[in-house]
C-alpha positions as CSV (number, residue, x, y, z in Angstrom):
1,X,-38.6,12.6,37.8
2,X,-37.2,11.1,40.9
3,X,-38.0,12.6,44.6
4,X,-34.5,13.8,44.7
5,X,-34.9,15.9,42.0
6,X,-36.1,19.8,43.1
7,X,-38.6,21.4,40.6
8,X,-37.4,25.0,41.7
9,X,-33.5,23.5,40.5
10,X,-31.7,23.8,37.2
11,X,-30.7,20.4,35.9
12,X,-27.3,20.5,34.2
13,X,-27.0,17.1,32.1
14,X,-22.9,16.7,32.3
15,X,-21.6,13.2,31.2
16,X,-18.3,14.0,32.7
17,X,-19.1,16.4,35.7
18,X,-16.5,19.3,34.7
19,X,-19.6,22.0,33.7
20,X,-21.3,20.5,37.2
21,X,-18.4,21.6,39.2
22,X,-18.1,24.8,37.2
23,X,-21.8,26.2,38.2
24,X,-21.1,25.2,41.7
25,X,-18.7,27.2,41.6
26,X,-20.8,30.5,40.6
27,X,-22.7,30.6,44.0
28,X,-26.3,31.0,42.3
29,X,-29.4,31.8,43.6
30,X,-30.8,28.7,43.0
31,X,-29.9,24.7,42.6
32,X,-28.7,22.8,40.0
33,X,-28.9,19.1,39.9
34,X,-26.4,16.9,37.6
35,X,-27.7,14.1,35.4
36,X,-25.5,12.3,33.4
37,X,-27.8,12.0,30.0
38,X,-30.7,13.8,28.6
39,X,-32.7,10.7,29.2
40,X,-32.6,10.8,32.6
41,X,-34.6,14.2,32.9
42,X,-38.0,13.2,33.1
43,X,-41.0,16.0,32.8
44,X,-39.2,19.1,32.5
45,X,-42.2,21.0,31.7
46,X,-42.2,22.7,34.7
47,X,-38.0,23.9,34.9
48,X,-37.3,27.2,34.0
49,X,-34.2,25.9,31.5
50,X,-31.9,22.9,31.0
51,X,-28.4,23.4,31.1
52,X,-26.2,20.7,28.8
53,X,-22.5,20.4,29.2
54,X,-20.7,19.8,25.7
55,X,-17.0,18.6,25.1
56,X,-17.1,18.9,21.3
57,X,-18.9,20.0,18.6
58,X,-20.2,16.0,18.1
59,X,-21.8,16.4,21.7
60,X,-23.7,19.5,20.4
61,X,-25.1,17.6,17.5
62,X,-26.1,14.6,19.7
63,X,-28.3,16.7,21.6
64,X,-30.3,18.4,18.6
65,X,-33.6,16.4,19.8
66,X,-33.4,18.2,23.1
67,X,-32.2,21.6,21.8
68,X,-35.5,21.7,19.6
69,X,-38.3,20.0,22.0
70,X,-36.5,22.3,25.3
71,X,-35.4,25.5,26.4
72,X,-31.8,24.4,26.6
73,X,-28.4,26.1,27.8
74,X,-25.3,25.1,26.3
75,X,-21.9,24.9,28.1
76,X,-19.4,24.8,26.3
77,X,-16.3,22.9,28.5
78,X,-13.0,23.4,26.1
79,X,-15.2,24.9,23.0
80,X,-14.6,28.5,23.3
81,X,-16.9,30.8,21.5
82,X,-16.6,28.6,18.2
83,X,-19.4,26.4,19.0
84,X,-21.9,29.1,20.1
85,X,-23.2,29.6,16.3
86,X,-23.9,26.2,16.1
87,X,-26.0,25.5,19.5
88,X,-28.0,28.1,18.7
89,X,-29.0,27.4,15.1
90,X,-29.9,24.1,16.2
91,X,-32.1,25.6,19.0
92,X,-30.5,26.4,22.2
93,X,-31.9,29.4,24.5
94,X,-28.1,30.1,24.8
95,X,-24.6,29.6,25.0
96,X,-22.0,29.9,27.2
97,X,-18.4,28.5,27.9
98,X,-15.8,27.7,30.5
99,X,-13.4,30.8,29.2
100,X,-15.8,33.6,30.4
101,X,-15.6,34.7,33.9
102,X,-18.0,34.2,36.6
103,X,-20.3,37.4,36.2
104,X,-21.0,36.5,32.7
105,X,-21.7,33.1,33.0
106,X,-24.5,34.4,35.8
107,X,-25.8,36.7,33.3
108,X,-26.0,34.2,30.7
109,X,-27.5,32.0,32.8
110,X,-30.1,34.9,34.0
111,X,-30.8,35.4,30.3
112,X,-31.1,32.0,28.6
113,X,-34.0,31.3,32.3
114,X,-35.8,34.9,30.5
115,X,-35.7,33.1,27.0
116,X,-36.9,30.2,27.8
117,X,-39.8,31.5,29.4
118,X,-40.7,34.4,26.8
119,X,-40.1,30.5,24.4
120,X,-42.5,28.8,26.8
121,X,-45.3,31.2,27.2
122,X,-44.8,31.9,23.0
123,X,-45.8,28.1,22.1
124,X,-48.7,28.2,24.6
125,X,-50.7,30.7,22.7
């Protein structure tokens, strides 16, 4: 992980930047750092959750490896609800997408950080 990188910061891996922009947007409570591939991550054993920005349902399937091996948040940019189903069966924390408004995205955000802890401490016992 390189020094610019915060451990107390959500990364959001976004290709494109849209979702990036979007989660600016929410004012959180904490950071959120942009990477542009899920290979760039490094150790993120000690993040409370990944966020991935998805443009299509082909995006989702590319990132199965990292949906299985890490507590991951899907975002959904033009994907609407449909593609909830399928994040999640393939082992996202959550999903989320551009067409809900600000307070739920937060509280999905809040949420899918609770499940991937509850996920975390599960698989260390």
């Amino acid at each position: 992980m390189g020094d610019d990188m915060c451990l107390d910061c959500l990364p959001l891996v976004d290709e494109c930047g849209a979702a990036f922009d979007l989660i600016r947007s929410l004012g959180l409570p904490m950071g959120v750092w942009r990477v542009p591939s899920a290979a760039e991550l490094g150790d993120v054993s000690l993040m409370p959750l990944v966020m991935l920005a998805v443009y299509s349902r082909a995006d989702i399937d590319a990132a199965r490896a990292l949906l299985r091996d890490t507590p991951t948040l899907v975002l959904g940019i033009g994907t609407g609800p449909r593609e909830g189903s399928r994040a999640l069966g393939l082992g996202a924390v959550g999903y989320m997408h551009d067409a809900l408004d600000a307070v739920e995205l937060r509280d999905t955000i809040g949420e899918s950080i609770v499940r991937a802890h509850w996920r975390r401490s599960r698989a260390a016992s």
